[in-house]
C-alpha positions in Angstrom: 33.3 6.6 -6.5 29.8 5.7 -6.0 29.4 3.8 -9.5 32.4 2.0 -9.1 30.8 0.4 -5.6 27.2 0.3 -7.4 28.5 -1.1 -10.3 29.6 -4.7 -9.0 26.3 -5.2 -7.3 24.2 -4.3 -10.5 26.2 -7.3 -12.3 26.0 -9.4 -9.7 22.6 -9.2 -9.3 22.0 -9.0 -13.5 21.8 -12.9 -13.7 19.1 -13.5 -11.2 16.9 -10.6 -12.8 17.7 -10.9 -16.2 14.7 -12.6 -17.2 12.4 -10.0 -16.0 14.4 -7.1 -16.0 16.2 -5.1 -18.5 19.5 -3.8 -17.2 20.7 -1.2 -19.4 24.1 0.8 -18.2 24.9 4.2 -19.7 28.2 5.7 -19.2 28.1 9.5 -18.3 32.0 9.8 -20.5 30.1 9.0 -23.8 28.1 12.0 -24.6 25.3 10.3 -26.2 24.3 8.4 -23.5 25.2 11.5 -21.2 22.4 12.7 -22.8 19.5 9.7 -22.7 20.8 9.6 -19.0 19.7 13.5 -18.2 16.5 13.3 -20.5 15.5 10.6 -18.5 16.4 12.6 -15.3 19.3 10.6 -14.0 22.0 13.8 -14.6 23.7 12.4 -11.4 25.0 9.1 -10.7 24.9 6.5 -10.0 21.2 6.6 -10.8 18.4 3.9 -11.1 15.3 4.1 -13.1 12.6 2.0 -13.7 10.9 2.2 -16.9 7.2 0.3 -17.4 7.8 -2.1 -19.7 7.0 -0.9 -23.7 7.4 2.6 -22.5 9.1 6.1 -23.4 12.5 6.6 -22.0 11.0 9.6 -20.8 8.3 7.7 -19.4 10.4 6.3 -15.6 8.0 5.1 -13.1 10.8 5.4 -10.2 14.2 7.2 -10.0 16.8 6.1 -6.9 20.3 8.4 -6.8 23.2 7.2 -5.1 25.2 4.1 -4.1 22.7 1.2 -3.5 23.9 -1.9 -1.6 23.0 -5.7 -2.8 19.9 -5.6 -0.4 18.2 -2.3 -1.0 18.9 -2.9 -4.9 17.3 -6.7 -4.5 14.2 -5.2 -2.7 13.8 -2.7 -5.8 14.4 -5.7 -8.6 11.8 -7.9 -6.3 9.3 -4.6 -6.4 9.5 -4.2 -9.7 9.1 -7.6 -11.5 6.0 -8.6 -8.9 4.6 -4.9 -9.9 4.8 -5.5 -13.8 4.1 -8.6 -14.0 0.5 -8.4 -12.6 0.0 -5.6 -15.0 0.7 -8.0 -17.6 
């Protein structure tokens, strides 16, 4: 039930971020990216993780569990693109 409140605020927010951030969605139902998902240590979801950029999958600077609403998730995206862009 979480995902499917999550999951409209990740799109909705996708076009502003876009640019600077890349959004990438795995679905626990396909086992493959079942998989990525738990080697990157999201096994439960919805799950958020931030990954420097030209890094490992296995490399995730920051992990969030859970339903996130559009401010908390903004406050992340904001974090992470002034974060990675001065270590640029």
């Amino acid at each position: 039930m979480a995902c499917a409140l999550t999951r409209p605020v990740v799109h909705g927010l996708r076009p502003d971020y876009q640019s600077n951030v890349n959004f990438v969605v795995l679905d626990f139902d396909i086992k493959t990216q079942h998989d990525l998902a738990v080697e990157m240590g999201a096994a439960r979801h919805p799950a958020f993780a931030v990954i420097p950029p030209n890094a490992d999958p296995n490399d995730v600077a920051e992990r969030r569990f859970g339903a996130i609403n559009i401010e908390e998730l903004q406050a992340l995206l904001e974090d992470i693109v002034e974060r990675y862009s001065q270590s640029q």
